[in-house]
N, C-alpha and C positions, 0 to 999 in steps of 0.2 A: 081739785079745789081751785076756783076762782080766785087771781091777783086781783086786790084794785093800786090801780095806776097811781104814784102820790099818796097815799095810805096814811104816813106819818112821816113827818116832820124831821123824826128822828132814825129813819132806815139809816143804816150804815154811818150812825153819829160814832163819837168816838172820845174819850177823854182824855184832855193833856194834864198831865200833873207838873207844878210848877218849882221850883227849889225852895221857892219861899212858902210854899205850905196853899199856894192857891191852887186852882182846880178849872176847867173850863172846858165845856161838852162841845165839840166841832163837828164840825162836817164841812167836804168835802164839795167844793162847786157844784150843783146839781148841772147832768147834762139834761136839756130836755130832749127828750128821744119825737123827729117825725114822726108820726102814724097817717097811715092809709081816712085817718077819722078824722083828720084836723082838718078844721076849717078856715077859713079864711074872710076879715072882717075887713072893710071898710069904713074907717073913723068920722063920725060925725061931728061938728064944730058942737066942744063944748063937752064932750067923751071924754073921759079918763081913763089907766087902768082900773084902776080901785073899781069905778063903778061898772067897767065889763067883767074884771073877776066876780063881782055880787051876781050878775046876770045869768051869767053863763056860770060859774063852780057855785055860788050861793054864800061866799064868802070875800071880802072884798080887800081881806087880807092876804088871799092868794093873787094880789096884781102881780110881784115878782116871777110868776109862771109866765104869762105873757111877755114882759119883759126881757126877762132870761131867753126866751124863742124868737125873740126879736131883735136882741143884740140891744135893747133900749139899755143905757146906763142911766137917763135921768129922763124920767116919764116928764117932768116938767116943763121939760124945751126941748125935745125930740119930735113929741106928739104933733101932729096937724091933720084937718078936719082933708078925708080923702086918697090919705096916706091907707096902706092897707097891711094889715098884720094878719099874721099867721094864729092862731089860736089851739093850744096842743088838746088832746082828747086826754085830760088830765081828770083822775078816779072815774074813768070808765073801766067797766067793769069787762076785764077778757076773756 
């Protein structure tokens, strides 16, 4: 059977229960794993993550993927047009 890469949100969540009767679903840093399929982008003035995760995954809530493989902690002021990022083969299908 076919993995897909990134699936859910919630692979290997996990829940802490709290003294005072709260509750809160975690997880654990995602690492993003290289592959042989990752590409590699070249930012244009005026690119964001948000709108290369829509591009390329089709969701532009998955910027954090890029991000996380890039060591960006604040897409905000990190970014520049030329700069070049890695892009993971994230739910492709193995």
């Amino acid at each position: 059977m076919a993995a897909i890469i990134g699936s859910s949100p919630f692979d290997k969540a996990y829940i802490i229960q709290y003294d005072e009767g709260d509750a809160s679903l975690e997880k654990d840093i995602p690492t993003i794993i290289t592959s042989d399929i990752d590409t590699v982008h070249t930012l244009k003035d005026g690119e964001t993550l948000h709108n290369l995760a829509f591009a390329i995954y089709g969701d532009s809530g998955k910027w954090y993927i890029i991000a996380e493989a890039n060591h960006i902690s604040n897409p905000f002021t990190e970014l520049k047009a030329g700069m070049k990022i890695r892009i993971p083969a994230y739910g492709i299908i193995e």
